[in-house]
C-alpha positions as CSV (number, residue, x, y, z in Angstrom):
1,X,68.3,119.5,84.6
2,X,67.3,117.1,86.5
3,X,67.9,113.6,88.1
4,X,66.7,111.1,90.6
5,X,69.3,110.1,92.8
6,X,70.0,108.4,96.0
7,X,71.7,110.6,98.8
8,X,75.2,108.2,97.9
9,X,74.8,105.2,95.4
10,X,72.8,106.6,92.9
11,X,75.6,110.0,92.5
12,X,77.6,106.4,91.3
13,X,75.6,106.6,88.0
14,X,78.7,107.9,86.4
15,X,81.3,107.2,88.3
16,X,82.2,103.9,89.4
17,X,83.7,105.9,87.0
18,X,87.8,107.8,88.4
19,X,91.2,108.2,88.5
20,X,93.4,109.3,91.0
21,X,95.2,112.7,90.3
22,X,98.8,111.9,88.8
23,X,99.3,113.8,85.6
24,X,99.1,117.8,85.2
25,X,96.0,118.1,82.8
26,X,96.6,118.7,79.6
27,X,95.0,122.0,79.5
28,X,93.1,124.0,81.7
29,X,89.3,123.1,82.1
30,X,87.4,126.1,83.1
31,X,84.4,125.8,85.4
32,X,82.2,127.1,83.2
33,X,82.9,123.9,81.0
34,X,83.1,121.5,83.5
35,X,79.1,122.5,84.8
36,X,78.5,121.9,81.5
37,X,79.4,118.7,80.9
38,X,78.1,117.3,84.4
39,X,74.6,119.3,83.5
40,X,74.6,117.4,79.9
41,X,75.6,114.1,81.5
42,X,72.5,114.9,84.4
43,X,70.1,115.8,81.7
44,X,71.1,112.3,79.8
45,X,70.4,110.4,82.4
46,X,67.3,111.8,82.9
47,X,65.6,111.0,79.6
48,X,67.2,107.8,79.9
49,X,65.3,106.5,83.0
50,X,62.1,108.5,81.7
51,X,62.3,106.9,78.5
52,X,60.4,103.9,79.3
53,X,62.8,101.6,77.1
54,X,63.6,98.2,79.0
55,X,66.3,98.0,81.9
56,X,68.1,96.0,79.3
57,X,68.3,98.6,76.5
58,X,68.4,101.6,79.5
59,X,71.8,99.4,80.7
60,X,73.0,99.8,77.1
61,X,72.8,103.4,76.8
62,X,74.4,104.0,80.4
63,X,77.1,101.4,79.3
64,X,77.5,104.4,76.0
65,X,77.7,107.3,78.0
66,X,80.1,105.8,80.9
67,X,82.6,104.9,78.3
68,X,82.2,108.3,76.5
69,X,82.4,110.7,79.6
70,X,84.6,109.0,82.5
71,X,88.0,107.9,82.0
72,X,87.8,104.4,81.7
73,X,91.5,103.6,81.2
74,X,92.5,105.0,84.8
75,X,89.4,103.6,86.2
76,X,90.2,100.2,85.2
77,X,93.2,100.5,86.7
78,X,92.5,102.1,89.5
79,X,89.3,100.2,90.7
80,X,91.6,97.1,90.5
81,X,93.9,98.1,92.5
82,X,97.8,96.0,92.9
83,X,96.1,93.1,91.6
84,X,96.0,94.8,87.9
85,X,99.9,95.2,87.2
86,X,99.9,90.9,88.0
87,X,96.6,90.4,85.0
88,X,97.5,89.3,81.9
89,X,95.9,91.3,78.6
90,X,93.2,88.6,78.4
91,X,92.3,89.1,82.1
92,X,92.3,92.7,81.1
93,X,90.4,93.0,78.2
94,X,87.9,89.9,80.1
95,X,87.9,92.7,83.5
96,X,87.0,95.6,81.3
97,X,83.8,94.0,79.8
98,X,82.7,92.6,83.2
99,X,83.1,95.5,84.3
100,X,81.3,98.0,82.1
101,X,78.4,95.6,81.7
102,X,78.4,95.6,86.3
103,X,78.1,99.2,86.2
104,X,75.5,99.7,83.4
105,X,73.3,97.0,85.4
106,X,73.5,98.1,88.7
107,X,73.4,102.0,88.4
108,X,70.6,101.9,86.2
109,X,68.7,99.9,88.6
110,X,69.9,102.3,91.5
111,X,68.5,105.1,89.4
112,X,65.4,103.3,88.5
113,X,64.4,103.0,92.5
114,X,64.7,106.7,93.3
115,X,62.1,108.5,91.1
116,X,61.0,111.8,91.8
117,X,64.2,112.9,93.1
118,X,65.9,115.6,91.5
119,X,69.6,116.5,91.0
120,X,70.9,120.0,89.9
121,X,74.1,121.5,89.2
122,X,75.3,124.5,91.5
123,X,78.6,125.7,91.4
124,X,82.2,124.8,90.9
125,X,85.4,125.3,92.2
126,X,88.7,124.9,90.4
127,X,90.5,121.9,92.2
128,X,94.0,123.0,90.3
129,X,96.1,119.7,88.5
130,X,93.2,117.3,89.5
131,X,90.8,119.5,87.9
132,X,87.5,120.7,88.6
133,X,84.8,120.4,91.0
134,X,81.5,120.7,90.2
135,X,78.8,120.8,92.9
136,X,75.5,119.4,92.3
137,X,72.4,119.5,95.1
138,X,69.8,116.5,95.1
139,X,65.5,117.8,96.0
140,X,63.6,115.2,96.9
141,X,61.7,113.3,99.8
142,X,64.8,112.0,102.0
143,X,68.1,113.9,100.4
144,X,66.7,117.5,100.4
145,X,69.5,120.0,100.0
146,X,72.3,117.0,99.4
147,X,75.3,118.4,97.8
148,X,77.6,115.7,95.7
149,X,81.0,116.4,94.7
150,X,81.8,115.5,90.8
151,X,85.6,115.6,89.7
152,X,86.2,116.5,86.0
153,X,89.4,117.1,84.7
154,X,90.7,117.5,81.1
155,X,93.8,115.1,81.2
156,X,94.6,113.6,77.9
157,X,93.3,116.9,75.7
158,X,90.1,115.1,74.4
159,X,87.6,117.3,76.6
160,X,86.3,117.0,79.9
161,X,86.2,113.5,81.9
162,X,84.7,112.2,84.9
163,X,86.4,111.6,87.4
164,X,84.9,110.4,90.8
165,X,81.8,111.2,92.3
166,X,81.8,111.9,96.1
167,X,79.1,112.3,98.3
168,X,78.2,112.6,102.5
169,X,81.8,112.5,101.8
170,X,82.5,109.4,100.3
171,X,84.5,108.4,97.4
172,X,82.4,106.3,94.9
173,X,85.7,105.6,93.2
174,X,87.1,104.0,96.2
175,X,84.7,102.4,97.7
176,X,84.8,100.6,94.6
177,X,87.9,99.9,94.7
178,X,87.5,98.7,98.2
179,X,84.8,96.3,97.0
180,X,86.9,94.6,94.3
181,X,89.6,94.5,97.0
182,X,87.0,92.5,99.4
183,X,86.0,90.5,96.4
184,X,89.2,89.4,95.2
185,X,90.5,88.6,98.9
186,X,86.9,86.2,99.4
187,X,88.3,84.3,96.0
188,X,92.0,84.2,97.5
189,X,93.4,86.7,95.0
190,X,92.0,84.4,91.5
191,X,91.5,87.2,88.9
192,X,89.6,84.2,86.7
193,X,87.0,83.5,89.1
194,X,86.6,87.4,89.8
195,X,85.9,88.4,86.8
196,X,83.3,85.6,85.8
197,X,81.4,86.1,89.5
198,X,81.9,89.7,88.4
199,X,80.3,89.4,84.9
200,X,77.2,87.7,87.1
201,X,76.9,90.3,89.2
202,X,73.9,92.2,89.7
């Protein structure tokens, strides 16, 4: 299992993608499970940046498995911050494009700059209601012995999730959310002008 990642962005790949812990799960995940699915999304990842397909298509598969394997509809949500209980369902459904296609590009390119690197799940510990943590430790020329923190959790009953990523102990989710925050302020709060500069990202 293995993938190239930086010693904090590139544990992103996935995450951008979170929620914070409200609900009790569903059902209990077990930790067995959960290093499962963080091994199969490693591994996916992988092959995708070996692959040798353009960054464009590459971006299109990441987009695929980000939507499968994180929870996108607390993400979106969450990411946003106050601003998202004031956006109309066309801002919404406009912010959830922009938004997919801004991750896709950038962690694919993040993953693209770090080859030789390798990532490798560890261990886990069961995190109670907010699920499971799964440990993963990165080999490679400048984050030797790394350890990043993936959050899975089982909320709606539709199998594991992602949940946030953290690592040298900081939450991808939020600094995410603290970047949109920083973003929105520069525009004075327009959600319109966000979301296009969003969708131009790179």
């Amino acid at each position: 299992m293995t993938l190239r990642p930086t010693r904090r962005l590139i544990l992103a790949a996935l995450a951008a993608a979170a929620l914070i812990p409200a609900a009790p799960p569903a059902r209990a995940l077990e930790p067995e499970t959960a290093e499962r699915f963080v091994a199969n999304i490693v591994d996916e990842l992988t092959t995708l940046v070996q692959s040798g397909s353009s960054p464009e298509a590459q971006a299109d598969r990441f987009r695929e498995i980000f939507v499968r394997d994180s929870a996108l509809p607390q993400i979106k949500r969450f990411v946003m911050g106050v601003a998202w209980r004031e956006m109309s369902e066309a801002q919404k459904a406009r912010f959830e494009q922009a938004f997919l296609d801004y991750v896709a590009r950038t962690y694919v390119r993040l993953l693209l700059d770090y080859e030789g690197q390798t990532l490798q799940v560890i261990g886990s510990r069961d995190f109670g209601e907010k699920g499971v943590l799964v440990f993963a430790q990165a080999r490679g020329p400048g984050v030797d012995g790394t350890v990043s923190e993936w959050l899975v959790s089982d909320r709606g009953g539709d199998g594991p999730k992602l949940i946030d990523i953290t690592a040298e102990g900081v939450s991808l989710l939020r600094s995410q959310r603290q970047e949109f925050a920083a973003m929105l302020d520069k525009r004075n709060g327009d959600v319109d002008r966000f979301i296009a500069d969003l969708d131009e990202a790179t």
